[in-house]
N, C-alpha and C positions, 0 to 999 in steps of 0.2 A: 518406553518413551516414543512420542510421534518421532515419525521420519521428516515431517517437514513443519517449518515455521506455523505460526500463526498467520491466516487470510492466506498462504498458498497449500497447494494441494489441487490436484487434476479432478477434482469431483464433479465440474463442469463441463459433458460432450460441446464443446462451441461450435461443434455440424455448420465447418464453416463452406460449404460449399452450397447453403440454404440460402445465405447471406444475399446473395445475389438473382433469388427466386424467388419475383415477386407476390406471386399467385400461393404459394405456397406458405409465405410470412402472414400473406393477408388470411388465409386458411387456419391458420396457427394462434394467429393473434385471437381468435373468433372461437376457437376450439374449447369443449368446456373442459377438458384437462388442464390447458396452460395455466399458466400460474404467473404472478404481479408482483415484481417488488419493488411496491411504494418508495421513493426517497422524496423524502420532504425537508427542502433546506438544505443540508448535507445529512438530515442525519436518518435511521433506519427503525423500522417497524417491529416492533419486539415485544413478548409478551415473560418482562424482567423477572413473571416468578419461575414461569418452566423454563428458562432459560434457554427460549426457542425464537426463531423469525418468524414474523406472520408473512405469508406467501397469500397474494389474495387473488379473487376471481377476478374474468373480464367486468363483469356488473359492479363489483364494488368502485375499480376506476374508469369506469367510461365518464365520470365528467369531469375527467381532467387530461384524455387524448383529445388535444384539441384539432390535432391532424395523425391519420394512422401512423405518419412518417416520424413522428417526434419519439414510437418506442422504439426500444432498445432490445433488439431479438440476444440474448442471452448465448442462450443455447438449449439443450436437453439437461434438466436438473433431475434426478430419478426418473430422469424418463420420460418426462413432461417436457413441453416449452415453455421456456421461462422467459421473461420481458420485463424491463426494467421502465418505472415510469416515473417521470418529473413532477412533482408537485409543489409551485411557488412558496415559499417562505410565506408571502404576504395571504395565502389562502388559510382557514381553519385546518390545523391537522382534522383528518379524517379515521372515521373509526375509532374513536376514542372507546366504544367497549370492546374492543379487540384486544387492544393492547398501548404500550406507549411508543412515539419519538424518539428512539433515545442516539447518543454519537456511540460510534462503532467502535472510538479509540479507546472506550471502557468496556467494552463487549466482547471482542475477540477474543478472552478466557471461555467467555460465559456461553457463547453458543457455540453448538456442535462444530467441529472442524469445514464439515461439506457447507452450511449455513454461512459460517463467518466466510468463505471463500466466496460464496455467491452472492452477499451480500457488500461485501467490500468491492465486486467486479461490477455490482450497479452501481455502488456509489461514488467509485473514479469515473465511468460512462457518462451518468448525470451528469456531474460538473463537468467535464471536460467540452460537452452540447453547451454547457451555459457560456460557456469561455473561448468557442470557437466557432463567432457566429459571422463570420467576416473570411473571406479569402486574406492570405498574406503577402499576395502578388499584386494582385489588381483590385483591390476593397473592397470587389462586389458580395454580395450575400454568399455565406457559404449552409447550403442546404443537406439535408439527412440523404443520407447514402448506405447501399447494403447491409438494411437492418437496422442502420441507427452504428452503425460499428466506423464508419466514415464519413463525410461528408465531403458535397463536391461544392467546385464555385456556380454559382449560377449564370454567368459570363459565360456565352457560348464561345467566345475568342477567346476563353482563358480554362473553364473547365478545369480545373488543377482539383486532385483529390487530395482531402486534407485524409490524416488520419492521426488516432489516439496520441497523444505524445505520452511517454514514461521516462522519464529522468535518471539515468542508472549515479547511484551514490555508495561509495563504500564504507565500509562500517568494521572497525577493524579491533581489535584485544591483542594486544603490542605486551610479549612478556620478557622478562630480563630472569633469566634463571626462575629462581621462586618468587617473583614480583610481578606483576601487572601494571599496567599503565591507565589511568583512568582519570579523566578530567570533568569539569561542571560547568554548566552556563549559569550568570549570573541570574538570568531569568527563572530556573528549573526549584524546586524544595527543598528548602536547608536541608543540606548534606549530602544530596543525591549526587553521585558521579557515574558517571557512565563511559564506555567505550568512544573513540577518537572517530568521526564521520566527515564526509565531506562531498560533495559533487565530482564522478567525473569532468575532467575540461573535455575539450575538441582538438585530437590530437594524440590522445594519452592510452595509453593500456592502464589494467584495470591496478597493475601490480606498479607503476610509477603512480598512479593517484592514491595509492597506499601511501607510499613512500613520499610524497609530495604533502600530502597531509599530515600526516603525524609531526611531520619537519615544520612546517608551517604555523603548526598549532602549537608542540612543545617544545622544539629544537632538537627533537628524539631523530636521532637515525637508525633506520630500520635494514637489515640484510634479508635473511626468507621469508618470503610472505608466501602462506599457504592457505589456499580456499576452503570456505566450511559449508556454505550455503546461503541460502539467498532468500529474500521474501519483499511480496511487493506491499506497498507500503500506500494508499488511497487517500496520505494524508498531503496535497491531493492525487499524484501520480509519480511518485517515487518509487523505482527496484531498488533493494538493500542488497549493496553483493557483499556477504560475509566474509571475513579472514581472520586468520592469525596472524602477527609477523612476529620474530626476533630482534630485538632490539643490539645494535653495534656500539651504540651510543648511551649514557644515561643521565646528562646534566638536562636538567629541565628550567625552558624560558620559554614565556609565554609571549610568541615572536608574533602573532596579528588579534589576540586583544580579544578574540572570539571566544576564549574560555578566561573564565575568572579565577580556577583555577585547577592545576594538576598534579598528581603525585600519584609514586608508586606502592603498590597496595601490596601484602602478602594474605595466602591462602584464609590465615586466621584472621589479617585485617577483614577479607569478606564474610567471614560466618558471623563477625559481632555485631554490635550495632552501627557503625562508623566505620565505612561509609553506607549511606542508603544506596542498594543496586536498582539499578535500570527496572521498568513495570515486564511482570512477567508476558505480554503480549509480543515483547519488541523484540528481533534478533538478537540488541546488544544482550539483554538478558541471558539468552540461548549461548554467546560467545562466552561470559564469563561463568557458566554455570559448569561449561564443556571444559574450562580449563581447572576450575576449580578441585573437578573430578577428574580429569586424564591429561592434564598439559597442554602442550600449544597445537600437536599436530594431529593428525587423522580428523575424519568424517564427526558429523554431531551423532 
């Protein structure tokens, strides 16, 4: 079994000390080794039967760098530089015999581990450029910065460097002896339940927003919470910090209305039909699959 989630894994050198040389991005970007990964919309360049990313030349998107500064210097992907480029929704996808468009949150099985990692790291970049085109000090323009990896104010009195925001959220498999805890949004697939999740606040360790959530959502009180692993999450910029905890508590109320509903599961409730588990791309998937085979505590 991989060592790490789905969309993480180090297969990307981000040679971040490049970042900031300029002569050598502009070098790079021009080089016929580098390599393009198109995002158009949110979604990513795939060719759905090999079940691979199209990686493309500088010539397939020069007409869509509309200023050198808008790519997104990657890093070294095999060895290559790799750049990430923005392609408007309202333009024609491009290369349609290459391959298709497709969203990444049905891909992430389907392409190679290094691919979905590079792939999901242009696709939080891109948006995050569409979302942060303003200083949050003083209004003025905020402009591409070190590759595309930051951006500064254009306000010489104000100059403030933005950079990437990531959202840390934890994502937790809460077990009671031989039980599990697992709840559903009303939103989600008849019957699918899944692991208890929630945003870090401002203020909090990672092991009180365990315990703050589970409480919140079920009425469940939790005592150890043990780390399992983590994976970043582009839908749009979310970290998933994994855990286990033990539950102290086990009457279940559904105290802010967020899940529609919750209950606790045994081993054999998971292997039947009911309930439907989480998609195998997502951590939760990974938390209850680990306990279904080893219990609450140790490494995935």
């Amino acid at each position: 079994m991989q060592d790490h989630n789905v969309f993480a894994g180090a297969f990307v050198d981000r040679f971040g000390e490049r970042r900031k040389d300029p002569d050598w991005l502009a070098a790079a970007s021009r080089h016929a080794d580098s390599r393009f990964v198109p995002v158009w919309g949110e979604r990513c360049l795939v060719d759905p039967d090999a079940g691979h990313a199209i990686l493309l030349e500088r010539e397939d998107v020069d007409e869509f760098i509309r200023d050198p500064d808008d790519l997104v210097f990657l890093g070294l992907f095999r060895d290559q530089p790799a750049f990430a480029v923005a392609i408007e929704r309202e333009d024609e996808p491009p290369h349609p015999d290459r391959g298709e468009f497709r969203d990444l949150r049905f891909l992430g099985t389907v392409l190679p581990p290094d691919e979905a990692n590079l792939v999901a790291h242009a696709r939080a970049m891109v948006i995050w450029h569409r979302t942060q085109l303003f200083c949050g000090i003083c209004g003025s323009k905020a402009l591409p910065d070190a590759g595309g990896n930051a951006r500064r104010c254009a306000n010489p009195d104000c100059g403030r460097v933005l950079f990437p925001r990531v959202d840390p959220a934890i994502i937790v498999l809460v077990s009671d002896g031989d039980r599990c805890l697992l709840g559903r949004q009303a939103s989600w697939p008849e019957a699918r339940y899944s692991t208890i999740a929630g945003f870090v606040e401002p203020g909090e360790s990672l092991e009180d927003a365990v315990r703050r959530e589970v409480y919140e959502e079920t009425n469940v009180h939790v005592g150890q919470v043990h780390y399992h692993s983590s994976q970043p999450w582009p839908f749009p910029s979310s970290l998933m910090l994994g855990f286990h905890a033990e539950a102290i508590s086990s009457d279940i109320v559904l105290n802010d209305a967020e899940l529609e509903d919750a209950r606790w599961f045994t081993r054999e409730d998971l292997k039947s039909d009911f309930p439907k588990l989480p998609f195998r791309i997502s951590i939760a998937r990974r938390l209850v699959d680990h306990w279904i085979r080893h219990g609450t505590n140790g490494g995935g």
